[in-house]
N, CA, C and O of each residue as an XYZ file, in Angstrom:
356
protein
N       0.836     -1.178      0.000
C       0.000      0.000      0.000
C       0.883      1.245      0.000
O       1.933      1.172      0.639
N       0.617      2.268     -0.575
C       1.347      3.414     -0.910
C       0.806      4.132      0.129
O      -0.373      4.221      0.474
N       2.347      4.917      0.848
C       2.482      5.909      2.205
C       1.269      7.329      1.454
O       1.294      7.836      0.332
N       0.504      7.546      2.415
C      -0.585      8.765      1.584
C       0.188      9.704      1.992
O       0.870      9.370      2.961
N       0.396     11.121      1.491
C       0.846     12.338      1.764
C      -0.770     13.332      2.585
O      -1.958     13.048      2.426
N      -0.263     14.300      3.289
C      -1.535     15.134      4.232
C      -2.340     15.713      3.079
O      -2.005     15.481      1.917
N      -3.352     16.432      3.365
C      -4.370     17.274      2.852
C      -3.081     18.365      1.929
O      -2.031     18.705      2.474
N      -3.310     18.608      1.060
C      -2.235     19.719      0.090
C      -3.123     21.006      0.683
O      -2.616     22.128      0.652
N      -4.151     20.853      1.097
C      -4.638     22.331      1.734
C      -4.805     22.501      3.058
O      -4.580     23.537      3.684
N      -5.320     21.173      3.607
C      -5.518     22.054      5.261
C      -4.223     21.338      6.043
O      -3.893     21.689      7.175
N      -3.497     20.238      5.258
C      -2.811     19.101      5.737
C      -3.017     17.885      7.276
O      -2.366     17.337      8.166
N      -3.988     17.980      6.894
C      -4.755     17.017      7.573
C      -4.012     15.538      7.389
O      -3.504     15.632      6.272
N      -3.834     14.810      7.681
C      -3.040     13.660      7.920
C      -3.979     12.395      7.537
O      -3.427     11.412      7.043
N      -5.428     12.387      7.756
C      -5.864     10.963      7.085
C      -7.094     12.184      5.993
O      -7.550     13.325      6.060
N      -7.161     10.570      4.780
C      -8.315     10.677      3.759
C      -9.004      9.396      3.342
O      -8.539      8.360      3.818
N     -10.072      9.302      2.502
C     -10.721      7.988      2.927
C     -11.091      8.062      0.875
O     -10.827      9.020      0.149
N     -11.573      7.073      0.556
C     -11.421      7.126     -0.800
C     -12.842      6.892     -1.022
O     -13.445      6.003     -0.420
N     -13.425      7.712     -1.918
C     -15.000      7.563     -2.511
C     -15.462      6.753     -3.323
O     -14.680      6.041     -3.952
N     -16.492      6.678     -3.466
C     -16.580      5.389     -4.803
C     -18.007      6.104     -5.489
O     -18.888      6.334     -4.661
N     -18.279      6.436     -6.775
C     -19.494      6.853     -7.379
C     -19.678      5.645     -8.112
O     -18.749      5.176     -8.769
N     -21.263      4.875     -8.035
C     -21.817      4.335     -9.206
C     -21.568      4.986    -10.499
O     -20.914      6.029    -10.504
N     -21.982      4.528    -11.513
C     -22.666      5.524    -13.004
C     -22.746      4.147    -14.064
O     -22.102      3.100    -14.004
N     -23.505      4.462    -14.775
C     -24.081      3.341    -15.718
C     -24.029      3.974    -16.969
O     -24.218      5.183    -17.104
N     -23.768      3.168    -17.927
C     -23.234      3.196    -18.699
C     -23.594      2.380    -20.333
O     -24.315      1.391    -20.197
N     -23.325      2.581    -21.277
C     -23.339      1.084    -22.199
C     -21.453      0.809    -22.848
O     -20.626      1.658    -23.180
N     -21.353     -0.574    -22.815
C     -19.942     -1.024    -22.943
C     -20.020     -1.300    -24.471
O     -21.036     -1.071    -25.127
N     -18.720     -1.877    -25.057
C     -18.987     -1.307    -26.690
C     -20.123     -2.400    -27.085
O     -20.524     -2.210    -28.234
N     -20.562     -3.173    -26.622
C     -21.677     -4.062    -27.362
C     -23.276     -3.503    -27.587
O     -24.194     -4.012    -28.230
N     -23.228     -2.306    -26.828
C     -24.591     -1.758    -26.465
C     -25.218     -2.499    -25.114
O     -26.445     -2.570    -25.186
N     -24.871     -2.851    -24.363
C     -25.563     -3.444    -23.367
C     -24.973     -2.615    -22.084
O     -23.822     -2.274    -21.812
N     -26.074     -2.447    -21.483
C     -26.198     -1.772    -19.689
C     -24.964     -1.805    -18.986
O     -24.893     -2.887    -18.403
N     -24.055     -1.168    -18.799
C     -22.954     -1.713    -17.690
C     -22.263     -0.599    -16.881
O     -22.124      0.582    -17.202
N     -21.822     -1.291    -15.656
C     -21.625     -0.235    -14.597
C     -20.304      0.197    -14.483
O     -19.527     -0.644    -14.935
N     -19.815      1.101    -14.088
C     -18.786      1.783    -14.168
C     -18.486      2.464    -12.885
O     -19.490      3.008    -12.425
N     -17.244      2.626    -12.046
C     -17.440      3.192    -11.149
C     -16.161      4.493    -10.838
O     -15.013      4.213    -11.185
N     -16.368      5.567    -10.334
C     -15.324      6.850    -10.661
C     -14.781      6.434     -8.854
O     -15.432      6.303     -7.818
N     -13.740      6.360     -9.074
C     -12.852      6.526     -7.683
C     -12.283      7.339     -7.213
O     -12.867      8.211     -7.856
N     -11.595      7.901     -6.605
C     -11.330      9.329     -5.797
C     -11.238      9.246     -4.374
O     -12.069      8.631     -3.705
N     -10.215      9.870     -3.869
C      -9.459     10.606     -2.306
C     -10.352     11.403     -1.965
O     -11.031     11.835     -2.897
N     -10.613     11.781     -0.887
C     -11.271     12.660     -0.172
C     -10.643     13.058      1.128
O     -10.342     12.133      1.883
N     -10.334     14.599      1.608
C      -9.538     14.862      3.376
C     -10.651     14.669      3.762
O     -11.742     14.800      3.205
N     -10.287     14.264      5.006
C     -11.608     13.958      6.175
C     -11.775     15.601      6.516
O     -12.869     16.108      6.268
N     -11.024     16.187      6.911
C     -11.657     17.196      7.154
C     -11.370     18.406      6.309
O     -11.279     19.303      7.147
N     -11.197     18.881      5.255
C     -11.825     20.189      4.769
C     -12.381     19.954      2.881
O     -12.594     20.731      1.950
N     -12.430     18.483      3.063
C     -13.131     17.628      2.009
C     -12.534     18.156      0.800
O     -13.292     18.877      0.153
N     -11.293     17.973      0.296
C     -10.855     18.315     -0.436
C     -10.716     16.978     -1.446
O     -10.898     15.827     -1.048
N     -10.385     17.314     -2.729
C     -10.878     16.208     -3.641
C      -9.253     15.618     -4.149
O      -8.507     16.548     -4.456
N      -8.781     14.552     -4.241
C      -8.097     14.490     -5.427
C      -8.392     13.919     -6.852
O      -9.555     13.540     -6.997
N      -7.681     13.803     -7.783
C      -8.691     13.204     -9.239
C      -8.647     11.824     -9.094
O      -7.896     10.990     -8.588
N     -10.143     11.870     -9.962
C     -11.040     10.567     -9.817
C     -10.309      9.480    -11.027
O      -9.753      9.858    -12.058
N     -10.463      8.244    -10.636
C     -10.315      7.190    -11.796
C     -11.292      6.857    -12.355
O     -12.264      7.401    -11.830
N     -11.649      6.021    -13.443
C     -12.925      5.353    -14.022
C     -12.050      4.290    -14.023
O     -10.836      4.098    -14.093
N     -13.442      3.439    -13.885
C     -13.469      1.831    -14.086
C     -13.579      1.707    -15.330
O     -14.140      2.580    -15.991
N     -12.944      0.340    -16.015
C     -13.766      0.227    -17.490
C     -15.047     -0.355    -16.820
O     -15.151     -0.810    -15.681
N     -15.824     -0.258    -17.610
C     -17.103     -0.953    -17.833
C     -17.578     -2.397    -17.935
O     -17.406     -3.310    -18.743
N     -18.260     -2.236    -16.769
C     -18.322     -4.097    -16.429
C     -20.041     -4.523    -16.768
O     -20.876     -3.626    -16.886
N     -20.315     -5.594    -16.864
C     -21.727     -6.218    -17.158
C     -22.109     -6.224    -15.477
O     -23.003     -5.477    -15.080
N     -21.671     -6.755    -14.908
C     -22.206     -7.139    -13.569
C     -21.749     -5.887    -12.848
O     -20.878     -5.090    -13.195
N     -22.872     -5.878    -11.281
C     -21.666     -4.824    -10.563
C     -21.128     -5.693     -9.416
O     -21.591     -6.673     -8.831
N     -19.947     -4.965     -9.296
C     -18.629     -5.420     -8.253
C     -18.710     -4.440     -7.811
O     -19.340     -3.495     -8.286
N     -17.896     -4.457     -6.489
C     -18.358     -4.100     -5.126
C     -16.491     -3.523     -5.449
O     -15.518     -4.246     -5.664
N     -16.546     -2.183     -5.379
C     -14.844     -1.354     -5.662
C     -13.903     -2.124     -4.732
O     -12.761     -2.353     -5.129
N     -14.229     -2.467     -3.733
C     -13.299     -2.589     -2.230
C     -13.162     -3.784     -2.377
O     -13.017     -4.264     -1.252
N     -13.106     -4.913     -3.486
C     -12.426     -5.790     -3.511
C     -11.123     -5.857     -4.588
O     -10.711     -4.965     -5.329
N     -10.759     -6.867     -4.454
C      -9.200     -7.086     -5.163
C      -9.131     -6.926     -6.382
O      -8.017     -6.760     -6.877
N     -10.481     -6.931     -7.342
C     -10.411     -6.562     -8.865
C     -10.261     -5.206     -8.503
O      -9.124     -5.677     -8.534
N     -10.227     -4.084     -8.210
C     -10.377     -2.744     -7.961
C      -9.002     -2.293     -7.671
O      -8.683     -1.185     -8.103
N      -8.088     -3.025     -6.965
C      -6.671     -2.862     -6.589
C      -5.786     -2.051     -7.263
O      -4.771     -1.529     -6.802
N      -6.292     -1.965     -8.545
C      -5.064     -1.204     -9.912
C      -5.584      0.557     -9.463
O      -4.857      1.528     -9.251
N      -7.135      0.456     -9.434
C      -7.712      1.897     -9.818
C      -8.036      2.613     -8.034
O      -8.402      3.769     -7.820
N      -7.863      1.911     -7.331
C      -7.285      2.564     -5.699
C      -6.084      2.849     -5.729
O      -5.591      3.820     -5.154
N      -5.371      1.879     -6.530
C      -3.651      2.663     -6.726
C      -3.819      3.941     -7.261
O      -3.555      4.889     -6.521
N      -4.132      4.115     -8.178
C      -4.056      5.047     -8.870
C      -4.951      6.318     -8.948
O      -5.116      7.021     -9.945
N      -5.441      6.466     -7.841
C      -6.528      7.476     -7.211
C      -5.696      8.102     -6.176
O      -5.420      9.275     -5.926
N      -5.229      6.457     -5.401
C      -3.781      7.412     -4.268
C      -2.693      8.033     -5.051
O      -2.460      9.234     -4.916
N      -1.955      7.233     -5.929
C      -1.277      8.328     -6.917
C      -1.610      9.821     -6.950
O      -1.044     10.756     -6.383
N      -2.990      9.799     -8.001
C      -3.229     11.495     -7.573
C      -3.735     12.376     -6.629
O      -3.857     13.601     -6.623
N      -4.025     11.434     -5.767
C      -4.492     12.079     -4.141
C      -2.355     13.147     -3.822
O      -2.032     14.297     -3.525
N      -1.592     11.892     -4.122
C      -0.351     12.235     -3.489
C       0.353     13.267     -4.514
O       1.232     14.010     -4.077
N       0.002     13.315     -5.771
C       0.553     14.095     -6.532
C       0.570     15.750     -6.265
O      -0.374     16.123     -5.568
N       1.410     16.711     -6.667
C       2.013     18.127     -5.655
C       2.099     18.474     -6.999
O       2.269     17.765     -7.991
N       1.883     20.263     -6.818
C       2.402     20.892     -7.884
C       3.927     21.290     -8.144
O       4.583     21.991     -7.373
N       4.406     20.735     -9.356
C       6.347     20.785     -8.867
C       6.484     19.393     -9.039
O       7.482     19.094     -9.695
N       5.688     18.308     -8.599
C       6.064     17.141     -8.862
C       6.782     17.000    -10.259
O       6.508     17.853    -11.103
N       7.684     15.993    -10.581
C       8.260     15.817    -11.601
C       8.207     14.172    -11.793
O       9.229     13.562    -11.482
N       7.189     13.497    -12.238
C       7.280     11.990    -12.353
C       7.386     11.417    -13.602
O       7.237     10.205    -13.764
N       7.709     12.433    -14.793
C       7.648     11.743    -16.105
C       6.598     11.857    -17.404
O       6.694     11.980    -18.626
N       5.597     11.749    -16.460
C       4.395     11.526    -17.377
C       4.261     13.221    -17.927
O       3.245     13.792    -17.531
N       5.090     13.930    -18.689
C       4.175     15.398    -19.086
C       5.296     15.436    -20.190
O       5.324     16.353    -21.011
């Protein structure tokens, strides 16, 4: 599990990660669920950027082990700083 960095605004020390439904159609045309992930400070509710799920037929429940890639990568930009220098630009 990746060390979280504080709130970038109030620096608050814990955050808890959100999970939005949203529905969707996947390329076949059929119904499927999708879910946006995202950091949240506990206290001055500050956001970091959200992930999308691809698009699944069934729904799964985020907080299990298929979900593991796109909680990484929500803490990624929860921890990401302006000044950071990681490559990707």
């Amino acid at each position: 599990m990746t060390e979280l960095k504080p709130c970038p605004f109030c620096g608050h020390p814990t955050s808890r990660l959100l999970f939005k439904r949203e529905y969707c159609k996947d390329v076949e045309g059929f119904v499927a669920v999708r879910y946006r992930i995202w950091r949240i400070c506990n206290k001055c509710r500050a956001r970091g950027g959200y992930v999308l799920t691809r698009p699944q037929i069934w729904e799964k429940d985020p907080r299990c082990d298929w979900a593991d890639a796109y909680r990484a990568e929500a803490d990624g930009k929860w921890n990401r700083r302006v000044g950071d220098t990681d490559g990707d630009e």
